[in-house]
Structures are given as structure tokens and as C-alpha cells.
N, C-alpha and C positions, 0 to 999 in steps of 0.2 A: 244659574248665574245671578248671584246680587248686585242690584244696582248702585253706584255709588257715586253721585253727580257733584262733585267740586265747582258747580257754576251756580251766578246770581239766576239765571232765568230759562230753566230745565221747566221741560211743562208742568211735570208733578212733584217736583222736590227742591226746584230752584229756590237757592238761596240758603237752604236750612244744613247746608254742611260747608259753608266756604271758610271756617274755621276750623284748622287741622286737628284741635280736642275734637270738636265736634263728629268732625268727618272719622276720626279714629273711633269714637263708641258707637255710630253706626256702623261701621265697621265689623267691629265684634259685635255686635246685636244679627248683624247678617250670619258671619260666621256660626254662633249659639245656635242661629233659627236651624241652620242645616244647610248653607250657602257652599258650592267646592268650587267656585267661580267667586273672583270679586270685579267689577266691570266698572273703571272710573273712568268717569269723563272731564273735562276740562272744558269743553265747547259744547252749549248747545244746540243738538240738531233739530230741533221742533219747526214746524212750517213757520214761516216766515222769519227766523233766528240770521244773524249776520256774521261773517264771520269774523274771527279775532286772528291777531298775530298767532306764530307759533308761539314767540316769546312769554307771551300773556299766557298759553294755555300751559305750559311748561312752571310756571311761576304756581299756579294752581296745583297740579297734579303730582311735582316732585316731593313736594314737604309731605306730601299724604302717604306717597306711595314710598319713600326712606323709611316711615314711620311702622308701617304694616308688614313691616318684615319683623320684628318684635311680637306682634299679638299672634301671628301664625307660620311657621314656615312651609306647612304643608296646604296650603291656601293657594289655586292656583291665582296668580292676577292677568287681567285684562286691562290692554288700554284700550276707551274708547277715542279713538283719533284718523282723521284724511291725509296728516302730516308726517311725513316721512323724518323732521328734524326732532319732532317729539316723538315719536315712535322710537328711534334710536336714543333719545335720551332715557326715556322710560326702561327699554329693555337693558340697558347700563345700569337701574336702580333695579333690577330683578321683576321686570313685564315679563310675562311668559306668553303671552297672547296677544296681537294686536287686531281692532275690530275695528276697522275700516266701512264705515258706512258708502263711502265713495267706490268699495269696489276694486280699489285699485285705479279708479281714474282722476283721481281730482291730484294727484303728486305722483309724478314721474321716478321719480327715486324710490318711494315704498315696497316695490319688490325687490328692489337693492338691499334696502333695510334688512327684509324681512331674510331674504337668502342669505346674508354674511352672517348673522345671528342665529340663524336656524331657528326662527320660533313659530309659533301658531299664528297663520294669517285666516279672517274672517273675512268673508268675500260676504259685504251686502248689494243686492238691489236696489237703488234708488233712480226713478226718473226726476231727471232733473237736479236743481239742490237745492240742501234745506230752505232758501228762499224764497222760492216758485216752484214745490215739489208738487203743491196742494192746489195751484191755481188749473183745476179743469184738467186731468190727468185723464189722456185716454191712450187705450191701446186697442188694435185691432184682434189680437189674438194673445191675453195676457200671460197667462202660463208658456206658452211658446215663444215669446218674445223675452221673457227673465230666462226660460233655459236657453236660449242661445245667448243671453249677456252672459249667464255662468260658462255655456262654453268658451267663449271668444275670451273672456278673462283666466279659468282656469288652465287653457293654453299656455295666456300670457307671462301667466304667473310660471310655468312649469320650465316656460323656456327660459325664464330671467332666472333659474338656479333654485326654485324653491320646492321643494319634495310634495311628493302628491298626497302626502301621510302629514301632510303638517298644514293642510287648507282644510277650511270650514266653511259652509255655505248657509246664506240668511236670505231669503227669499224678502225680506225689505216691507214687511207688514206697517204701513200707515207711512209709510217712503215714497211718495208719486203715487198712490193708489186712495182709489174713492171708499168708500162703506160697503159695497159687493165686492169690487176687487179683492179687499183684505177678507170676504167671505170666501172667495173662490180661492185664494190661497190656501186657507186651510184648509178647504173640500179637497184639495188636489193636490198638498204637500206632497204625497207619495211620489209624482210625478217626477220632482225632484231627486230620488234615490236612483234614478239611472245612473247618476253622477259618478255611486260610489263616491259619496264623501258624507261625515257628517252634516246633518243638518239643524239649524240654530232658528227657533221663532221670537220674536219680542212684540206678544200682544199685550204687552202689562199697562191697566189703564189707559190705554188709548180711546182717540177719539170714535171708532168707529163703534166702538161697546160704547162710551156714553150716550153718544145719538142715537143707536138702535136700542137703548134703554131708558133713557133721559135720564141719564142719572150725571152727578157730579164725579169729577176724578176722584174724591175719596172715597165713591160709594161703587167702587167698579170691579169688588174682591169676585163676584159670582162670575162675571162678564168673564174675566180673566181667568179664571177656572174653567171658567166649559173651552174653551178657545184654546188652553193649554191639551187637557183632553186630547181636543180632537185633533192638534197637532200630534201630541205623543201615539195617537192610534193611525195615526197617517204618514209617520215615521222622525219627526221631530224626536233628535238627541240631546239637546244645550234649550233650556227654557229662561228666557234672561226676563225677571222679576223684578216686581219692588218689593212685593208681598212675600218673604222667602218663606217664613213659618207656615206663613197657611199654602202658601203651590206647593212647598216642600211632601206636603201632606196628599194632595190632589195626584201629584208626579208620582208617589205608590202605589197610590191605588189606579190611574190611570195604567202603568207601567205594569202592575199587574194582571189586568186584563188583558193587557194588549199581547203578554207569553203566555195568557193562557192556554190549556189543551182540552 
């Protein structure tokens, strides 16, 4: 999954595609690299981000997303969105996936959405929101506390009408969790496949690889490879990237270990 951020202030890309030329040749530069996901967003989720109108993030994300149905038809799309009124607008311009950082809790209507469309809902983890996710995040028992959120939500989602073949789950790496937290996650992805669903990581440049490396968000291509890795050897399905050319490369040879015999 390439990332595709339509906002002034995304932690690693804000800004540089709020122009639909723009955001259209990244676009195909993702697609080229090896991209079968395009994952746009409208609103930033980064610690401390505010939120916007739906109308605002709609204003953003529709001119991008009318336009990308021309460079590929076989490309699936992702909207990244908490809002159920842009979610339904989206998947009226041809969203096939909607990735819901909130989980399903931040709009009440979202599994309405998703069940009368039939499309792909992304069930993440996030304690808290993007505005207080990062202030001092603890849990008593981390991994047992995100599977019974996926529980209690995948229920929710099941009974509100939406097939159990069309959820995806994102354990919520750098969403309410400290520098070990998002270590213990990928130690323990597997944990996750009880679920029976797929499951979706998004460690791309994040903060817990530049502090445990000091390095800058442009300098975080290795951080993000080993971390993809270990996800895909711990059962990560969906790897949502900035970096598609080179994880694209990483995800073969990972993926091929991991069938080895």
C-alpha cells in the first residue's frame, strides 16, 4: 500500500501533494514502483494534528481521487478517513477500501457506510486521538488489550451488516503506543492471526525507528525495512509505505522466506 497524503501537515509528506498535478504523478511514480494499494488521505493523523471539517477533507481528496481512475483501473484505492460522510463520498468516486484509523469509533454511521457499499473496512487501533495519542500512553497488558479492541469491534462491525471477508485489521503501530510498545507489536504480530483476518502494519518512517536510530524521517529507508520484515515473518498481509520501490523489493524477499521449506 502507497501512501498518498492530500494534506498541508502529514509528518513526512505534508504539503508536497496538495496540488491534484502533483498528487496525480506521485501517484503513478507509486503505481511504476510496484504499489497494488493507493492509500490517500485528507486529514492528518500525526500526534498532536486537529481535526478538520469533513467538508474540507472531501474538498481535498475528491479532485485526486475522480483523477486516478484514468492512470489505472486495476489499482485498488484506499481512503484514509474517521468520517463516514467522506467515506461514502469517496466510495461513490470508486474507494474500494476504507482505513479508518478510529477503528470504527470516532462516527457512528461508518459501518453503515461500509455495509450498504460492500467495501473493504480497515479496523485500526488507536488509543486515544490523534491529539493526545502520544501524551504518556500506557497499557497494562498491550497485546491483550488491542485483541479485545479488535474483538469488541469486529463483532460490532459484523452485526452492523458487514461480511467478515471484507475487514482488515492494523494493530495501530505509532497510534497511542510508546518506542517498545510498537517494538512489542511486531514481536507479537502473529498474536493477531487468531482473528482470521488480514492483517495491515504501517511502520513507514515513523517515529519510533528515528529515535531508536537518531536519524531524520528521510533517512529511515533501513528502520522501515527491518520492521516490515518482521512483520511479514509474523504474519503482516498489507504493508502501507512511503518508500514503495524499495519495500516493494524488501516484501519479496521477506515473503519469500517466510514460504520457505
Amino acid at each position: 500500500m502507497g501512501i498518498l497524503n492530500v494534506t498541508p501537515d502529514s509528518f513526512s509528506d505534508g504539503g508536497k501533494y496538495l496540488d491534484v498535478d502533483k498528487a496525480l504523478s506521485h501517484c503513478r511514480n507509486l503505481i511504476k514502483d510496484g504499489a497494488d494499494i493507493i492509500d490517500i488521505g485528507g486529514e492528518s493523523t500525526k500526534p498532536g494534528s486537529e481535526l478538520i471539517s469533513p467538508e474540507e477533507e472531501i474538498e481535498r481528496v475528491i479532485p485526486v481521487l475522480k483523477k486516478i481512475q484514468s492512470i489505472s483501473k486495476d489499482t485498488i484505492i484506499s481512503i484514509d478517513t474517521r468520517k463516514s460522510k467522506v467515506a461514502k463520498k469517496a466510495i461513490e468516486f470508486g474507494a474500494d477500501i476504507i482505513n479508518d484509523v478510529s477503528g470504527l469509533s470516532f462516527d457512528a454511521k461508518m459501518s453503515e457506510v461500509v455495509s450498504d457499499y460492500d467495501v473493504h473496512i480497515i479496523i485500526m487501533h488507536m488509543k486515544g486521538t490523534p491529539k493526545n495519542m502520544q501524551i504518556n500512553p500506557k497499557y497494562d497488558f498491550l497485546i491483550n488489550e488491542i485483541s479485545s479492541f479488535f474483538n469488541e469491534k469486529i463483532k460490532m462491525a459484523i452485526n452492523s451488516g458487514i461480511k467478515k471477508d471484507r475487514i482488515i485489521i492494523d494493530p495501530g503501530i505509532g497510534f497511542g503506543k510508546t518506542i517498545n510498545h510498537n517494538f512489542q507489536i511486531l514481536n507479537k504480530l502473529n498474536d493477531f492471526s487468531a482473528f482470521g483476518l488480514p492483517i495491515m502494519i504501517g511502520p513507514s518512517r515513523k517515529s519510533f525507528i528515528g529515535l531508536t536510530l537518531d536519524l531524520p524521517i528521510d533517512e529511515r529507508i533501513e528502520g522501515t525495512s527491518a520492521s516490515v520484515t518482521a512483520g511479514i515473518m509474523n504474519g503482516a498481509k498489507i504493508v502501507r509505505v512511503h518508500d514503495v520501490k524499495e519495500i516493494k523489493r524488501v516484501v519479496k524477499i521477506a515473503d519469500r522466506i517466510r514460504k520457505a521449506i
